[in-house]
KEGUVO-653270 format. One line per 8 residues: number of its first residue (from 1); their letters; for each residue y, z, x of N, C-alpha, C. Coordinates in steps of 0.02 Angstrom, whole numbers, plus 50000, padded with zeros to 5 digits. Each point is the difference from the previous one (the first is absolute). Layout:
<pts>
NUM> A> Y:Z:X:Y:Z:X:Y:Z:X ~ ... .
</pts>
This chain:
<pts>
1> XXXXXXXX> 49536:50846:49924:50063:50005:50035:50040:50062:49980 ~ 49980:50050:49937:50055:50035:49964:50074:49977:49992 ~ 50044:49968:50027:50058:49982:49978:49988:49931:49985 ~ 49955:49959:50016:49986:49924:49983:49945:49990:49968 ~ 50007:49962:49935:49948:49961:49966:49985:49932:49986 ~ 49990:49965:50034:49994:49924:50011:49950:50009:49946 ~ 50003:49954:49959:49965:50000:49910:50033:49934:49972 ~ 49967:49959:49957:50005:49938:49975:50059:49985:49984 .
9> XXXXXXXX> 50020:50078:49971:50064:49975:49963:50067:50010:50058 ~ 49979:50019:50041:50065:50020:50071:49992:50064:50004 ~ 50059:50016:50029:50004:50057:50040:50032:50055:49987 ~ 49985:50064:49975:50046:50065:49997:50025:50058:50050 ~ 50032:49997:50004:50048:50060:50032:50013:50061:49980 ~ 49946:50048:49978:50037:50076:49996:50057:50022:50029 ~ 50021:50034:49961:50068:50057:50037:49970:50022:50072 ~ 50044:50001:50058:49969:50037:50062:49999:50079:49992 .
17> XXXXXXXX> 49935:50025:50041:50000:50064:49985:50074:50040:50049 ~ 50029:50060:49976:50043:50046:50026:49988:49984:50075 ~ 50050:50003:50026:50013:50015:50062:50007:49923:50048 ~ 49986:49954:49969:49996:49951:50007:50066:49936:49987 ~ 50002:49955:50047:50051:49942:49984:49960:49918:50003 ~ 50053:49973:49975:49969:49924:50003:50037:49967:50073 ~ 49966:49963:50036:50008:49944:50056:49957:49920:49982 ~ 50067:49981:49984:49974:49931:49967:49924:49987:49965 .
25> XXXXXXXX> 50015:50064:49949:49939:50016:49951:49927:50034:50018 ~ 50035:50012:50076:49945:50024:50052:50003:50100:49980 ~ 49974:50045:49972:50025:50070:49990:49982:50028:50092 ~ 50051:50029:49986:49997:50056:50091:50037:50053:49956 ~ 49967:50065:50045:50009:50059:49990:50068:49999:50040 ~ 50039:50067:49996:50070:50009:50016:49981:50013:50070 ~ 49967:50030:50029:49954:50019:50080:50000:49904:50032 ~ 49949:49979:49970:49987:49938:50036:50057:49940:49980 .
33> XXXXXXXX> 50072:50019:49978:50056:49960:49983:50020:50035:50075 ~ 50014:50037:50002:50053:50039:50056:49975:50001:50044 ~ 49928:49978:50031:49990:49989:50053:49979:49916:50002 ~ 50011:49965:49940:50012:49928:50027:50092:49970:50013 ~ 50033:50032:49975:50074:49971:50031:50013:50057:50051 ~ 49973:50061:50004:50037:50044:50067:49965:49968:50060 ~ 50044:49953:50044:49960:49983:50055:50068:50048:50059 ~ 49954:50037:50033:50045:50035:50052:49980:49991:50052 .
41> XXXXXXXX> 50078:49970:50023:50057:50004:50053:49961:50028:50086 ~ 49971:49979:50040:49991:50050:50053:50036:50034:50019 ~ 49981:50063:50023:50032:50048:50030:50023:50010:50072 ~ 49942:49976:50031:49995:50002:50077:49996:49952:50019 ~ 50006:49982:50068:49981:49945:50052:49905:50002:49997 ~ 49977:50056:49994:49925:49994:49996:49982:49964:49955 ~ 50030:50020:49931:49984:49989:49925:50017:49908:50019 ~ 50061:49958:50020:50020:49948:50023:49954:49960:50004 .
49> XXXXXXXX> 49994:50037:50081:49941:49957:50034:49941:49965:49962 ~ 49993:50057:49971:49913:49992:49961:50001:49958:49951 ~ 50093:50007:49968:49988:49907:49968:49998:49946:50002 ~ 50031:49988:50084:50018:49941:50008:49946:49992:50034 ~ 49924:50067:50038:49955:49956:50026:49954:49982:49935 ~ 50011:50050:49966:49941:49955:49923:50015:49920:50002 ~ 50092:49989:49982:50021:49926:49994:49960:49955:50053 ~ 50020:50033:50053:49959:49957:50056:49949:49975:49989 .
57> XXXXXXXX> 49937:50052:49983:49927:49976:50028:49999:49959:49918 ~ 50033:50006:49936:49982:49968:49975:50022:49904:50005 ~ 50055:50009:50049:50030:49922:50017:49927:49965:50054 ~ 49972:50077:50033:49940:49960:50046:49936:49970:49959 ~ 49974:50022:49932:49952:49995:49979:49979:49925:49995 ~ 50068:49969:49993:49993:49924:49982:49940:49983:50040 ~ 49957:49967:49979:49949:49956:50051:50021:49924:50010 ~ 49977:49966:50046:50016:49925:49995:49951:49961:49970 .
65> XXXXXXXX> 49942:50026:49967:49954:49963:49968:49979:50034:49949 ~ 49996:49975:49914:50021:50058:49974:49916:49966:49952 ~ 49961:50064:49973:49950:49987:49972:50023:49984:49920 ~ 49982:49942:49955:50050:50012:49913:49946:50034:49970 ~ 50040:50061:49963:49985:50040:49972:49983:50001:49923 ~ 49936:50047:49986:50016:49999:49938:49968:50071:49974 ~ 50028:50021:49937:49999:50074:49973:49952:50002:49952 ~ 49945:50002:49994:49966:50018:49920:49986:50058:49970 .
73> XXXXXXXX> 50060:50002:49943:50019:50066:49971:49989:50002:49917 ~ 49982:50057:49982:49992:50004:49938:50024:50087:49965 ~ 50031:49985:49930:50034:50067:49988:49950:50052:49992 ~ 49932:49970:50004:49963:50065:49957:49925:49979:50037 ~ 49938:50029:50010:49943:49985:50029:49955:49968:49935 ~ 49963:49968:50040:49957:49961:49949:50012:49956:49984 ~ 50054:49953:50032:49988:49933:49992:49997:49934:50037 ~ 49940:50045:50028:49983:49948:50062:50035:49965:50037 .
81> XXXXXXXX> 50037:50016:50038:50062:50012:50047:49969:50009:50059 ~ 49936:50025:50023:49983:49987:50071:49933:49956:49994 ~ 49981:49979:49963:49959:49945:49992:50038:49948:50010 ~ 50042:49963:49959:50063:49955:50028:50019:50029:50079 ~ 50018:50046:50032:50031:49986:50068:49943:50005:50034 ~ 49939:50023:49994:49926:49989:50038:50018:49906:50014 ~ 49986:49962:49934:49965:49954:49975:50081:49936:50051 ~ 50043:50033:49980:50041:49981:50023:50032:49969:50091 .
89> XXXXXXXX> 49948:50075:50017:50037:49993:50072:49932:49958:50024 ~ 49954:50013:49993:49927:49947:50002:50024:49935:50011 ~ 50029:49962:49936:50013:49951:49993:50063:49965:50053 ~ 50052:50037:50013:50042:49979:50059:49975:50023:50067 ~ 49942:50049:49996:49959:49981:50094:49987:49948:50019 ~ 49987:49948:49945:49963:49949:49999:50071:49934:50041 ~ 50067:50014:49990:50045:49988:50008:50022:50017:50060 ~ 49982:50054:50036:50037:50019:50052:49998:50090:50000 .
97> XXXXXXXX> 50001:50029:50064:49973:50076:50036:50065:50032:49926 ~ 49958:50048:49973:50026:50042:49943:49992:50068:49994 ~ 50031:50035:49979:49999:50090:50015:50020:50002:49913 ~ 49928:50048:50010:50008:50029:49923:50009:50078:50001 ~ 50061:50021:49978:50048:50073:50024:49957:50048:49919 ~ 49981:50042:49984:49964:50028:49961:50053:50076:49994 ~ 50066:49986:49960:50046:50028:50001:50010:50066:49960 ~ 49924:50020:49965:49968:50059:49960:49969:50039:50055 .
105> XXXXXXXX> 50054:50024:50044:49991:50045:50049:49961:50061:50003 ~ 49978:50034:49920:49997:50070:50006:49931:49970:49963 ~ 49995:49951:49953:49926:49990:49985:49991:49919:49992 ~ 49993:49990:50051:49970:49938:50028:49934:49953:49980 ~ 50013:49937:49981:49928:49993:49994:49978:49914:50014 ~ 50059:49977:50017:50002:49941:50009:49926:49969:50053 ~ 50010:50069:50055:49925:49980:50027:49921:49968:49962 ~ 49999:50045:49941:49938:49991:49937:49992:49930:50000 .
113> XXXXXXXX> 50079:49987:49967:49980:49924:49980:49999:49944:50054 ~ 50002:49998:50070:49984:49972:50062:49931:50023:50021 ~ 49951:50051:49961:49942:49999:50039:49999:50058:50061 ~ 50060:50013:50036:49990:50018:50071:50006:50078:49996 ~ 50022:50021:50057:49997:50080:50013:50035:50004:50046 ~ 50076:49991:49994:50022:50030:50091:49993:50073:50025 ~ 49997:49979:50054:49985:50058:50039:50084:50045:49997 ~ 50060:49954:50022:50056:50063:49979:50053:49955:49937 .
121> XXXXXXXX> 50037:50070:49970:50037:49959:49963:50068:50022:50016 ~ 50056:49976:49954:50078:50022:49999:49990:50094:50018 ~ 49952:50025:49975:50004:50105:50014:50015:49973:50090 ~ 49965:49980:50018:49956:50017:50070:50084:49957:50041 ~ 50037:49956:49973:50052:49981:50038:50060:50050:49988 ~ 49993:50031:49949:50056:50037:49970:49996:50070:50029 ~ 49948:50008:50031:49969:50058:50018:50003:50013:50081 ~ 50022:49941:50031:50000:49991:50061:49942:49969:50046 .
129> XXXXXXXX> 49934:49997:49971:49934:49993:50025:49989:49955:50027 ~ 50032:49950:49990:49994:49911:49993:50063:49953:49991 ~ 50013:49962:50038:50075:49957:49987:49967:49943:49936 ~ 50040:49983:49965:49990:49946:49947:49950:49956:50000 ~ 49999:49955:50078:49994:49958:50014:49912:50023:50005 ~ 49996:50017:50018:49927:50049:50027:49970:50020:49934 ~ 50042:50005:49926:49976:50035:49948:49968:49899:49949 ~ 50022:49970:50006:50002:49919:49978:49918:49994:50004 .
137> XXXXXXXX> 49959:49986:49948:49941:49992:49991:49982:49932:49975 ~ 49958:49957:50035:49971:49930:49985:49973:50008:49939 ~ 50014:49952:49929:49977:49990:49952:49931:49938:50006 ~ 50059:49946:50012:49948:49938:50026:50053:49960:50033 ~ 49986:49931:50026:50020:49967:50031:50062:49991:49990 ~ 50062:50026:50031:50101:49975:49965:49994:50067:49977 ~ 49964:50045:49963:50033:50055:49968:49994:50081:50011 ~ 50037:50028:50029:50014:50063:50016:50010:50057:49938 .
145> XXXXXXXX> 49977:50070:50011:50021:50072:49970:50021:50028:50026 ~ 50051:50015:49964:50028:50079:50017:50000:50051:49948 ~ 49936:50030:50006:49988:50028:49942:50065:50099:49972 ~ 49974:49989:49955:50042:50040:49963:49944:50080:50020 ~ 50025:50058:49976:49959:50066:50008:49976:50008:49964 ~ 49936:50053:49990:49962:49986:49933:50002:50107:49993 ~ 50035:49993:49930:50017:50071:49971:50045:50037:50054 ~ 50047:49980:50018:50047:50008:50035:50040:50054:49964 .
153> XXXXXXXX> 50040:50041:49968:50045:49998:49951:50083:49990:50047 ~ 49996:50028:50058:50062:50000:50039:50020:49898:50011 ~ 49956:50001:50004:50014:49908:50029:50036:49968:49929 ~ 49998:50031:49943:50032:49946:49932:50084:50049:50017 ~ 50016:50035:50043:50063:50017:49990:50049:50014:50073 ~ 49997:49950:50025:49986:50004:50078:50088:50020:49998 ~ 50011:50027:50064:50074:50009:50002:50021:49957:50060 ~ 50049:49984:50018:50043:49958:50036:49966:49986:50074 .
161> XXXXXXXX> 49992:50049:50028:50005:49990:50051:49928:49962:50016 ~ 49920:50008:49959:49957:49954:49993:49997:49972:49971 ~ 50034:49972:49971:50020:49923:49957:50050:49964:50063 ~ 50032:50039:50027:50033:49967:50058:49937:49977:50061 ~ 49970:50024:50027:49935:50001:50038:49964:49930:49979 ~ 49977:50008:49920:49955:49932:49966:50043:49931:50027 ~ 50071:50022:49970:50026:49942:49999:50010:49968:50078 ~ 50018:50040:50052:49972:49988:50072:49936:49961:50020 .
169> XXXXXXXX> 49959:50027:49977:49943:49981:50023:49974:49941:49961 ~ 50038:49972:49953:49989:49947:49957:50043:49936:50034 ~ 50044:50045:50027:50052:49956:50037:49991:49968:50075 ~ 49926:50064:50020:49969:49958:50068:49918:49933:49979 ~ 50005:49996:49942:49952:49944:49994:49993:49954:49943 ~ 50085:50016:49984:50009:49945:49959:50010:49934:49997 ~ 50020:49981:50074:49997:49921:50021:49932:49973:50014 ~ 49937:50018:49999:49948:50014:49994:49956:49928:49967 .
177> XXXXXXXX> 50048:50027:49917:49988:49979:49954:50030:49953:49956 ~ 49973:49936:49939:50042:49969:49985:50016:50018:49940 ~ 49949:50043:49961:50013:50041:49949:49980:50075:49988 ~ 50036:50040:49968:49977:50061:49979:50009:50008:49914 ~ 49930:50026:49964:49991:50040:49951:50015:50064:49998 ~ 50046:50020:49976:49996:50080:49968:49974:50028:49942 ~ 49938:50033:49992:49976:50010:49941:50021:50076:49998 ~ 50052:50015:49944:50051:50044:50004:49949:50046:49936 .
185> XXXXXXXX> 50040:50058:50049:49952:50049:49923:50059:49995:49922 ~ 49958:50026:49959:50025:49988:49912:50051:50025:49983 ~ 50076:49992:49963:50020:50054:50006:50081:49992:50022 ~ 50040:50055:50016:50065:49999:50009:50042:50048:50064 ~ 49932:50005:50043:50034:50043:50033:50018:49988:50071 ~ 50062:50018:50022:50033:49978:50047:49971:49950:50063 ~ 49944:50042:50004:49945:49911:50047:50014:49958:49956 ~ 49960:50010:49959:49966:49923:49965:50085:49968:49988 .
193> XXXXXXXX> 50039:50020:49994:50066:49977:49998:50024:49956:50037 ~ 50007:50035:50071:50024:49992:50081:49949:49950:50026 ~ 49922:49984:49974:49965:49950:50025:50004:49931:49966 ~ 50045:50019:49935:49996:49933:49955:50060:49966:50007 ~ 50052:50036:50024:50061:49988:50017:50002:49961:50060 ~ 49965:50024:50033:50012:49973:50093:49941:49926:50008 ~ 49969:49975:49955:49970:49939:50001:50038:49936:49955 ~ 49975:49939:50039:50033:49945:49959:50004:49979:49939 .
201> XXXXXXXX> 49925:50053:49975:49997:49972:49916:49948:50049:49993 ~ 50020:50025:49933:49968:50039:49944:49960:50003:49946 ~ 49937:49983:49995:49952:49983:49966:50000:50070:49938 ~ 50014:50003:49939:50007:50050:49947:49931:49980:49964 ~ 49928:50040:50019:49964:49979:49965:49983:50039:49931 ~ 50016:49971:49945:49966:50041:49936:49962:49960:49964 ~ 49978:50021:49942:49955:49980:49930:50047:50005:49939 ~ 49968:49967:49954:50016:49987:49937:50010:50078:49958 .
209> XXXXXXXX> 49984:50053:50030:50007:50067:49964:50052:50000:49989 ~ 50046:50041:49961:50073:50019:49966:49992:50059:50068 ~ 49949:50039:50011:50010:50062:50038:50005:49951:50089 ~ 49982:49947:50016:50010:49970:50074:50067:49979:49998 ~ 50014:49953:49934:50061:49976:50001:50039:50046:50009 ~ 50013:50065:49991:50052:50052:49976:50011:50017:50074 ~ 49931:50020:50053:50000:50036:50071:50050:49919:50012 ~ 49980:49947:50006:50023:49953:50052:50075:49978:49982 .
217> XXXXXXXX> 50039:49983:49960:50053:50034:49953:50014:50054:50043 ~ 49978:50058:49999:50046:50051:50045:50006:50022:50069 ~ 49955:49927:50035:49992:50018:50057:50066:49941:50027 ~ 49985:49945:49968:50064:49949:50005:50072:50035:50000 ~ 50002:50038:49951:50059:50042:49984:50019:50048:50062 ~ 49962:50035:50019:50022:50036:50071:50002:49962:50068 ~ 49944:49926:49982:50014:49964:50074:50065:49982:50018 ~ 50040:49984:49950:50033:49940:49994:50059:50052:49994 .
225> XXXXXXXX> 50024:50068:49975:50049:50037:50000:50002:50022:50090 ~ 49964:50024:50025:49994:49978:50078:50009:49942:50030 ~ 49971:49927:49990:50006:49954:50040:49995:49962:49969 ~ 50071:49979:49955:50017:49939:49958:49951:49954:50015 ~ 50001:49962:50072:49983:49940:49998:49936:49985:50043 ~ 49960:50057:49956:49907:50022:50016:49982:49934:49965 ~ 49949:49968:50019:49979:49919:49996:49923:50022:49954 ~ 50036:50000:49946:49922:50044:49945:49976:49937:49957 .
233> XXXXXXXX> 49935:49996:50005:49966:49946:49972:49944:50043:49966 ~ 49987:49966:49931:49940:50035:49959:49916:49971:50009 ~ 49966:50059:50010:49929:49955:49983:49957:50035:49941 ~ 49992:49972:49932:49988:50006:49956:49927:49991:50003 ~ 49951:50070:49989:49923:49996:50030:49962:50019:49922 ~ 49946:49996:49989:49961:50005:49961:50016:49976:49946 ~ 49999:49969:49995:50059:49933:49948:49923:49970:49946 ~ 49986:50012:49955:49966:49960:49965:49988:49938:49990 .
241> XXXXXXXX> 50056:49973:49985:50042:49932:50011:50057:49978:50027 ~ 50031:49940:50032:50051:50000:50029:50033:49987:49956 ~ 50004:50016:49930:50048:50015:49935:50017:50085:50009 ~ 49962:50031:49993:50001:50067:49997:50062:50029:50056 ~ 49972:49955:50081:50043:50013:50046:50072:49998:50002 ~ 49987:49935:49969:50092:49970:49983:50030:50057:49942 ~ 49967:50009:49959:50040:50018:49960:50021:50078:50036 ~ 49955:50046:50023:50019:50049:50019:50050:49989:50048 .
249> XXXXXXXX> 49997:49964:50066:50027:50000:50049:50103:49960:49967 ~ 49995:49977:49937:50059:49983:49978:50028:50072:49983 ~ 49951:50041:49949:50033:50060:49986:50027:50046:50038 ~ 49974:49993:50083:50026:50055:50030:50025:49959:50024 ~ 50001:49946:50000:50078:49962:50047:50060:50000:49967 ~ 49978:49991:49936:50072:49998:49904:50050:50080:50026 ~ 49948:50042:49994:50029:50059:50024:50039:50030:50083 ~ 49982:49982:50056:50038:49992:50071:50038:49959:49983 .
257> XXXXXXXX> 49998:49951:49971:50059:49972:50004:50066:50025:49959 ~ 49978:50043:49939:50071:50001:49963:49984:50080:50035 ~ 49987:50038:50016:50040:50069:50024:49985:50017:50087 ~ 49978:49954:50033:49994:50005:50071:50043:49935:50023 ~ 50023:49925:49954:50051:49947:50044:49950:49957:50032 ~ 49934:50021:50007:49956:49929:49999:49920:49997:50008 ~ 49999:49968:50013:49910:49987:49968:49951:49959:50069 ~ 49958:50038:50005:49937:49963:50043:49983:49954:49972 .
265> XXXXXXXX> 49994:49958:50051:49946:49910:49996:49926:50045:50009 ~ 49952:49984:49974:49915:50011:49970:49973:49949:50032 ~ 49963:50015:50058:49984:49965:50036:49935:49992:49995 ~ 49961:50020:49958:49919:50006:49978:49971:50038:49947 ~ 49950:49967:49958:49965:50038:49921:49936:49971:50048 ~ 49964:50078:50022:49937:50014:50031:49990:50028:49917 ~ 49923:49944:50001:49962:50009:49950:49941:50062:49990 ~ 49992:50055:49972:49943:50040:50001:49931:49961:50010 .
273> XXXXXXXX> 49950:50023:50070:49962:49957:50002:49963:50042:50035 ~ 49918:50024:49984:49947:50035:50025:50006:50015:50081 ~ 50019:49942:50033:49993:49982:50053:50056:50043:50043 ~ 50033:50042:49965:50047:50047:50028:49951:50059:50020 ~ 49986:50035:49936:49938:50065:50025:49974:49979:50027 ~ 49971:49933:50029:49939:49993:50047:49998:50020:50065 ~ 50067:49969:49995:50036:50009:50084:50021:50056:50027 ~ 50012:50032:49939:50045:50064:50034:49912:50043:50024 .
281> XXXXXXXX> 49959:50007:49958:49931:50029:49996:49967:49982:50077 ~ 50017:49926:50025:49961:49982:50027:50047:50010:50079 ~ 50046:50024:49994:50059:50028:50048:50042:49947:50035 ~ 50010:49939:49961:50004:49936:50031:50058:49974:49971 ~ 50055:49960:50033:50058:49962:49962:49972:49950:49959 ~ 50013:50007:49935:49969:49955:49950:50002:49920:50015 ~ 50050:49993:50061:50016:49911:50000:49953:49973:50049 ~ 49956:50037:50055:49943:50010:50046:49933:49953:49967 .
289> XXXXXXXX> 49972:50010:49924:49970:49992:49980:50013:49935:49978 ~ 49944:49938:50031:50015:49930:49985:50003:49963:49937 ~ 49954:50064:49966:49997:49972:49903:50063:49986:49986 ~ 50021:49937:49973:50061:49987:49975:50019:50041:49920 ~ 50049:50022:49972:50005:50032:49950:50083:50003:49970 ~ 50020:49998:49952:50066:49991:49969:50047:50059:50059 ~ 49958:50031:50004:50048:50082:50017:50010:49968:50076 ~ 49948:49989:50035:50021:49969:50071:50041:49938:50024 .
297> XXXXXXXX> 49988:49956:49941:50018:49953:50002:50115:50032:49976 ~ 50013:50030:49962:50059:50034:50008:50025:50009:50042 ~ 49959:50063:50030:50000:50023:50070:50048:49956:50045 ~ 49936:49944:50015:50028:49984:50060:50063:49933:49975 ~ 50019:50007:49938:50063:49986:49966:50058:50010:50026 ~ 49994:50075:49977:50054:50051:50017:49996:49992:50080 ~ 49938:50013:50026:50022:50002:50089:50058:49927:50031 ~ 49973:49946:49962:50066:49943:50021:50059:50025:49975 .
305> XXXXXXXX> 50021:50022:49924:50060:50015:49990:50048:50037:50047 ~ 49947:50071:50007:50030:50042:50060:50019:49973:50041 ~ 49967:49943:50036:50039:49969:50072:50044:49947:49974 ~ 50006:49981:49944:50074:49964:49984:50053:50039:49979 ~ 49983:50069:49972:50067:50046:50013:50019:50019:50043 ~ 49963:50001:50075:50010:50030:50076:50060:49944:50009 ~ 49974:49921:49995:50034:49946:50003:50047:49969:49999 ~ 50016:50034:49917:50074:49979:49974:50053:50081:50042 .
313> XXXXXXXX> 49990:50044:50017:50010:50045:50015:50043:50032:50084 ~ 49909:49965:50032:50003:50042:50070:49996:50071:50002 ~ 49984:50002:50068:49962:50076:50003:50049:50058:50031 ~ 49986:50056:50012:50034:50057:50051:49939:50041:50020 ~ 50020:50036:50049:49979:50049:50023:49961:50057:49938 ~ 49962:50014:49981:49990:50056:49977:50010:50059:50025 ~ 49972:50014:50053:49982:50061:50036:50095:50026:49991 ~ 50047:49942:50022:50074:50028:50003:50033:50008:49934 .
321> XXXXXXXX> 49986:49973:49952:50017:50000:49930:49959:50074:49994 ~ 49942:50010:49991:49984:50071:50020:50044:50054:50010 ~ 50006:49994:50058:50054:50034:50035:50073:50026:49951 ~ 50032:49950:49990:50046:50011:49969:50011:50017:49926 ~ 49945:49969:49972:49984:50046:49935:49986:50085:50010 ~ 49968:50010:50036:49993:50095:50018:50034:50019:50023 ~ 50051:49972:50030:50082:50019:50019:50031:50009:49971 ~ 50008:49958:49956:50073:49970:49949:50023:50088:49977 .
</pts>
């Protein structure tokens, strides 16, 4: 993290480097302070217009049938974070027509672990080639891709106006569906942000490392300074024991709670289990495979929990929560 060290004993805070201020312990440079409170004023009737039609189309996005969402995000790569939303969205096809959104736009790979090969992905809609709907690739029976680009570098930093486009075209086939997976790329940057924000619930997947705990710890920390009331749930993976799990998943909860105001419910200790490399090797959602096994048997644990947090909850629109996150 350089300014954060999530470590047994808690947490330190260096001095911020020069040029720099604190926002509720958050550091911003004096540049990115002054252009988060200078919000200016229109000038023109043109300048006007163009806000109140943004307001507009985002009051249209609402759909009347809304797919419940969910985000699987992790601060740092490598911890099997799209094995869980592979394994994941598998398991609710089985439930009802499901869209698995592969939200690692610029290097994509969610396809691998489904086996398949679409023919177009998010480049080819973003690009004009293909409307959304046309880009949606059959996994198996209930479950849809929309695959991500593969070595993209422009697609991990998309600017407004095609992030406005995605979220359109997400918005023509989202009643579609009764659920959507986002398997969000690793990380902190303004996507992976804006996609974790705009779904019903937030899957934070890490491991027992001091170095996972520390990324997921600081990814909570920027969700939640954006969108207080982001619906973040932990899934605690390669867990030795479901001692090991607990205890870690207390430590980084001991800590959100006394300098972030509160703490994720741990909604699963996925056990380290062979049967992970198999799957990924064999290009297949690990929960596919009928051998029963501790790790699957989790799995499809966590897949009921997920639909009792949709539950106690209720759903929205993604595609329009979208929207207004890349606005805001």
């Amino acid at each position: 993290m350089g300014y954060l060290d999530l470590l047994p004993g808690g947490i330190r805070s260096p001095a911020l480097p020069t040029g720099f201020i604190s926002l509720g312990s958050i550091p911003l440079s004096w540049e990115a302070t002054r252009r988060l409170f200078s919000l200016r004023r229109p000038e023109t009737a043109q300048e006007s217009g163009f806000v109140w039609r943004r307001a507009a189309r985002r009051t249209s996005l609402a759909p009347t049938c809304r797919a419940k969402s969910v985000c699987v995000v992790s601060g740092k790569g490598g911890t099997g974070k799209s094995m869980i939303a592979a394994s994941l969205s598998s398991l609710l096809a089985r439930r009802g027509p499901t869209l698995l959104l592969d939200a690692d736009l610029g290097v994509g790979n969610a396809h691998i672990l489904q086996g398949v090969s679409p023919r177009h992905t998010v480049a080819d809609v973003l690009a004009g080639k293909t409307e959304l709907a046309k880009a949606l690739h059959p996994c198996r029976p209930n479950l849809d891709l929309l695959a991500g680009g593969s070595g993209l570098a422009h697609l991990a930093h998309l600017e407004g106006a095609d992030m406005d486009r995605l979220s359109m075209g997400l918005r023509s086939v989202e009643n579609r569906y009764d659920f959507m997976v986002v398997d969000s790329a690793a990380g902190l940057s303004g996507q992976t942000l804006a996609f974790a924000a705009a779904c019903d619930l937030i899957l934070v997947v890490t491991t027992p490392a001091v170095t996972a705990l520390t990324d997921a710890y600081a990814f909570m920390k920027v969700l939640w300074s954006r969108c207080p009331d982001g619906r973040v749930r932990l899934v605690l993976n390669r867990v030795q024991n479901r001692d090991q799990g607990i205890e870690a998943a207390e430590r980084l909860c001991n800590v959100t709670q006394r300098f972030l105001g509160q703490a994720p419910e741990c909604l699963a200790y996925l056990p380290e289990h062979t049967s992970a490399f198999e799957a990924t090797q064999e290009r297949r959602p690990l929960v596919e495979d009928e051998t029963s096994n501790p790790l699957v048997e989790e799995m499809k644990q966590l897949e009921r929990l997920v639909e009792e947090q949709w539950a106690a909850s209720g759903s929205r629109s993604m595609a329009a929560q979208l929207a207004q996150h890349l606005f805001a």
